[in-house]
C-alpha positions in Angstrom: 49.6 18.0 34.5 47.7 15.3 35.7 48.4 11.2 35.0 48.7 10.6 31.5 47.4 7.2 31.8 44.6 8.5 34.0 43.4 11.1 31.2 43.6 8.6 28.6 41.7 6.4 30.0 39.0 9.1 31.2 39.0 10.4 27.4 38.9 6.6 26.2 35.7 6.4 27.7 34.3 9.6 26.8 35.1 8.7 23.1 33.2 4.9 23.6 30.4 6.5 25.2 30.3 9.5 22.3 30.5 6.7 19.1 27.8 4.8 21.2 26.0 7.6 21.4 26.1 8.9 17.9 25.5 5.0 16.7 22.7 4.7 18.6 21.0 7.7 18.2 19.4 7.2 14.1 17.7 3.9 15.7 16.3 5.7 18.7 15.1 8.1 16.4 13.8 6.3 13.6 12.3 3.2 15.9 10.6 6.3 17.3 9.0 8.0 14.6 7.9 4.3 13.4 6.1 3.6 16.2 4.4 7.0 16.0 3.3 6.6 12.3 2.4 3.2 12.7 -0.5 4.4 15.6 -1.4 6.8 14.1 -0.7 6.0 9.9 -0.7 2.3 9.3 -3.0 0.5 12.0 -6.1 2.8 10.6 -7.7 1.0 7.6 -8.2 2.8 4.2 -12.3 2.2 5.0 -13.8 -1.0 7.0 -14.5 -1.2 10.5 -12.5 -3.7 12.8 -15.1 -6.0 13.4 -13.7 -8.8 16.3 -16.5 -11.6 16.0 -17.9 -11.3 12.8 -20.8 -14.0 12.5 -21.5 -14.1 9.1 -17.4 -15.2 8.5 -18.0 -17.9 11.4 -20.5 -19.4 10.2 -19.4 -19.4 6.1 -16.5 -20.9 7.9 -18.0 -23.5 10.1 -17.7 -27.4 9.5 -21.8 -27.2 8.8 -21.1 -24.9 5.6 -21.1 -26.7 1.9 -17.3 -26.3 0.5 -18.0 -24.2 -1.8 -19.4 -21.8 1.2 -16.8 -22.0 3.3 -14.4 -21.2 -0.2 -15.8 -17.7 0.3 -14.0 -17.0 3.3 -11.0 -18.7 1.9 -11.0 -15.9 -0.7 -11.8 -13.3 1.1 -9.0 -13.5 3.3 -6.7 -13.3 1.1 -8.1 -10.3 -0.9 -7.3 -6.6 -0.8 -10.7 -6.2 0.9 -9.9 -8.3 3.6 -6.5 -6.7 4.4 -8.6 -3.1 4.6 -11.2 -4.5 6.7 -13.6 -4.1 4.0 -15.9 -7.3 5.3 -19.0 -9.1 4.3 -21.5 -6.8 5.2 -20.0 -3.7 3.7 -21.1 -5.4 0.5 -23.9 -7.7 1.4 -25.4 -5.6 3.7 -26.8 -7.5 7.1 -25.5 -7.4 10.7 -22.0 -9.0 11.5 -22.5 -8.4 15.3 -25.6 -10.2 15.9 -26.4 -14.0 14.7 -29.6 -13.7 14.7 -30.2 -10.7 12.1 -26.9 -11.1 10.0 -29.7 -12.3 7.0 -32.1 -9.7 8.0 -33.6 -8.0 4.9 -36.0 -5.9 6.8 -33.8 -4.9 9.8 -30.6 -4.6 8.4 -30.9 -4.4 4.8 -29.0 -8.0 3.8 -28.9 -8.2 -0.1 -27.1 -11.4 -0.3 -26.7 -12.2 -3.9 -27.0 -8.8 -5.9 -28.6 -8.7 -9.2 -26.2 -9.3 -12.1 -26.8 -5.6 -13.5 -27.2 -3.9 -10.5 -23.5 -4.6 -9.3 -21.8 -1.4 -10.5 -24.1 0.4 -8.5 -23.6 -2.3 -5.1 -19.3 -1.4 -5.9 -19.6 2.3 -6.5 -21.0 2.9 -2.9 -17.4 3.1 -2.0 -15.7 3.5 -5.9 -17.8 6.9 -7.1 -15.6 7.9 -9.8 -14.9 4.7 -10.9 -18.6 4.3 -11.4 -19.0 7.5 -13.4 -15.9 6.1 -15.8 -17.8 2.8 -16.0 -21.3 3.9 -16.8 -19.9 6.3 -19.8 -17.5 3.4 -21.4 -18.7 1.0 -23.8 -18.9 -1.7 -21.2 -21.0 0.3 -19.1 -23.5 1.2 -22.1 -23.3 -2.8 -23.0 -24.2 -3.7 -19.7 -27.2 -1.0 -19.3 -28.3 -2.0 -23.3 -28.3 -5.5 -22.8 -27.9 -6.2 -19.0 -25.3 -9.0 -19.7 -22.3 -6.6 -20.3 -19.2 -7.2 -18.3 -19.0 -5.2 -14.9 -16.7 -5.3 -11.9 -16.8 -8.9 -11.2 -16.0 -10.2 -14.4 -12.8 -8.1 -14.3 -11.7 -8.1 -10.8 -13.2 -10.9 -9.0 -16.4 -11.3 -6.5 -14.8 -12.0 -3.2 -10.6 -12.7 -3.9 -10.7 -9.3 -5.1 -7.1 -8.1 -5.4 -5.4 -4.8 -5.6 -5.7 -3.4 -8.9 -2.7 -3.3 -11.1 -2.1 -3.9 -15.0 -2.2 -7.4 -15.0 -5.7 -7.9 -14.7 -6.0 -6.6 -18.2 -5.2 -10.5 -19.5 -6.1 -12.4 -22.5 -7.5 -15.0 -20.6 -10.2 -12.6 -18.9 -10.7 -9.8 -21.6 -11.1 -12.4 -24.1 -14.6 -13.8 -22.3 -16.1 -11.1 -24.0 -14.3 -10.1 -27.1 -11.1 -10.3 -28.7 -7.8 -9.7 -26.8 -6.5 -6.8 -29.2 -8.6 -3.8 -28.0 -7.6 -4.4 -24.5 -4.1 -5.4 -25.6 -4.1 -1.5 -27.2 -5.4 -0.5 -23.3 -2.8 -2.4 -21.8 0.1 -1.0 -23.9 -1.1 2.6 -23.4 -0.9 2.0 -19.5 2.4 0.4 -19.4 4.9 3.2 -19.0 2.8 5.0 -16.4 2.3 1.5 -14.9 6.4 0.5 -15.4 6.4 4.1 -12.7 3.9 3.3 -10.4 6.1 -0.1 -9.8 9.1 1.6 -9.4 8.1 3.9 -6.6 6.2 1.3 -4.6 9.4 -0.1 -4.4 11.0 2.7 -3.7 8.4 3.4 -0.5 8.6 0.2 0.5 12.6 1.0 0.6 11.9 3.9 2.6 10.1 2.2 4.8 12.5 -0.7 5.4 14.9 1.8 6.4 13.0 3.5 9.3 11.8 6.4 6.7 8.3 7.2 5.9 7.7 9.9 3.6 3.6 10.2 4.4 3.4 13.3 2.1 4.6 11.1 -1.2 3.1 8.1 0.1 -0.7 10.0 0.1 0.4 12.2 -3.5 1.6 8.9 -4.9 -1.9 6.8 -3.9 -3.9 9.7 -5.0 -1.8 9.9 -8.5 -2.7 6.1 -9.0 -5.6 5.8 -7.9 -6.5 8.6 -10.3 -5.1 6.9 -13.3 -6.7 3.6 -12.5 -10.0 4.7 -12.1 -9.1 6.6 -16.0 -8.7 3.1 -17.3 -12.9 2.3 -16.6 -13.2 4.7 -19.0 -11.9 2.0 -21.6 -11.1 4.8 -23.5 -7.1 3.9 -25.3 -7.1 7.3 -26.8 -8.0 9.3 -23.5 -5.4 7.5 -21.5 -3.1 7.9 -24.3 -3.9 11.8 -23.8 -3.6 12.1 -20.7 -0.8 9.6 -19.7 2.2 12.7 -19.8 -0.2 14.6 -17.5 0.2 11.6 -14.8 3.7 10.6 -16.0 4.8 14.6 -14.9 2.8 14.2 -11.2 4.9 10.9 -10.5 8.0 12.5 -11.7 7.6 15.1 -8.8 6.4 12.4 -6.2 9.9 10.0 -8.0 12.4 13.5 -7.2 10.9 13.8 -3.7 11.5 10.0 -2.8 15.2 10.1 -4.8 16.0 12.9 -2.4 15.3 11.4 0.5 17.2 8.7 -0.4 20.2 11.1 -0.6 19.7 12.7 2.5 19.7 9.4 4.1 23.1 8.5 2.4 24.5 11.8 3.2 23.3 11.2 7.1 25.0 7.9 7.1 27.9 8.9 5.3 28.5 11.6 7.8 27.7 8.9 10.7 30.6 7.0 9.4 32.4 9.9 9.3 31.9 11.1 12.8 32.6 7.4 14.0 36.0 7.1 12.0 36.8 10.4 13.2 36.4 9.6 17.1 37.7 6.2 16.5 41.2 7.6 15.2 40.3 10.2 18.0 40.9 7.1 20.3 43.6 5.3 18.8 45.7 8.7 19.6 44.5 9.2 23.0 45.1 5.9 23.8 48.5 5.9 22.3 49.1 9.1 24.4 48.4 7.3 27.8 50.6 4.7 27.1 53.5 7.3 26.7 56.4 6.5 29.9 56.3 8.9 32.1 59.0 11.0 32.0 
């Protein structure tokens, strides 16, 4: 047989180099798979074109703008448009390329200021069902009967427009126009699906923090909110009342999909730490062995 010490120290090694090896290996893996989802997932925007030098932002911005001007930008940059590259001209029409026909009605179609009645139809280039909700409910028909009905900017905001979610259903907003009850009822109705839309954002965003992202819940889940949401325009409490077990069932599934792969991620680590105990007692014993005297 060959040095005792010799081997030992060969399989020491061997055993370092495996436990390196098997703790390396889930960050190789997942710092992998995060660079490939985040070229080909996350740096494409939801809509908007990357626009580099946008002139109608530089000059809004500029030192020769009124405050209230350059205010716009300031919102804008810090709303949910913004952060999907959803930019100026996308609403206001114009060209953010060229100076010298980003106000060009005849050339590139600027609208500027839209007419107060005509802005459901300016958001629903982009938000078609929402649209369809909104013309049907009672603040569409209010809006069309009297042109001075509340439409998407009253609710949601002109240019810090923010990603919707149940608390823009307020008494400080809703009650502009009537009394806070009725869309108290809305909010209410909304609240346990909302309460479930909450909790798996979180849980994605968990997901996410650990290396993990699980693209086919992430698109069910957006499509399952964005689907109840766009129910709410309806203004409708019974409807969404009707139909809020129908979405509470599809974010069920989407919840058990994310909750197991949360336990196949414990069950990977806890077999990791097995594996690592394992070769580490596996190394204690070889090197105890090497130290043996020779005989």
């Amino acid at each position: 047989m060959g040095d005792p010490h010799v081997l030992g120290e060969v399989v020491m090694r061997s055993l370092v180099l495996s436990l390196l090896l098997i703790a390396g290996l889930p960050g190789i893996s997942s710092a992998g798979y995060r660079e490939d989802f985040a070229r080909e997932f996350m740096s494409k925007t939801w809509s908007g074109e990357r626009i580099e030098e946008n002139a109608c932002i530089d000059c809004h911005a500029s030192e020769r703008m009124k405050p209230v001007f350059r205010e716009i930008v300031d919102e804008w940059r810090k709303s949910w448009h913004a952060q999907n590259d959803i930019t100026c001209h996308d609403c206001h029409g114009g060209d953010p390329k060229d100076p010298s026909l980003a106000m060009s009605h005849q050339q590139r179609g600027f609208i500027g200021v839209p007419p107060y009645a005509k802005i459901p139809d300016l958001c629903g280039r982009c938000h078609v069902g929402i649209l369809r909700y909104f013309n049907e409910s009672g603040h569409g028909k209010a809006l069309r009967t009297s042109g001075k009905g509340p439409h998407c900017v009253v609710c949601h905001g002109s240019h810090n427009i923010q990603k919707a979610n149940i608390e823009i259903i307020s008494e400080q907003r809703c009650s502009k126009c009537h009394t806070y009850g009725r869309a108290q009822d809305m909010k209410q109705a909304m609240f346990l699906v909302e309460k479930k839309i909450t909790e798996i954002e979180d849980g994605i965003k968990a997901l996410r923090r650990a290396g993990i992202y699980p693209e086919e819940q992430e698109q069910a889940f957006f499509s399952t909110q964005a689907e109840f949401r766009t129910l709410f325009h309806t203004v409708d409490v019974n409807l969404v009342k009707e139909r809020t077990g129908e979405y509470t069932r599809k974010l069920d599934d989407i919840e058990k999909g994310i909750s197991g792969t949360f336990a196949d991620l414990r069950s990977r680590k806890n077999f990791s730490g097995f594996l690592m105990l394992l070769v580490s007692g596996m190394g204690v014993v070889m090197l105890l062995l090497s130290k043996t005297p020779k005989e």
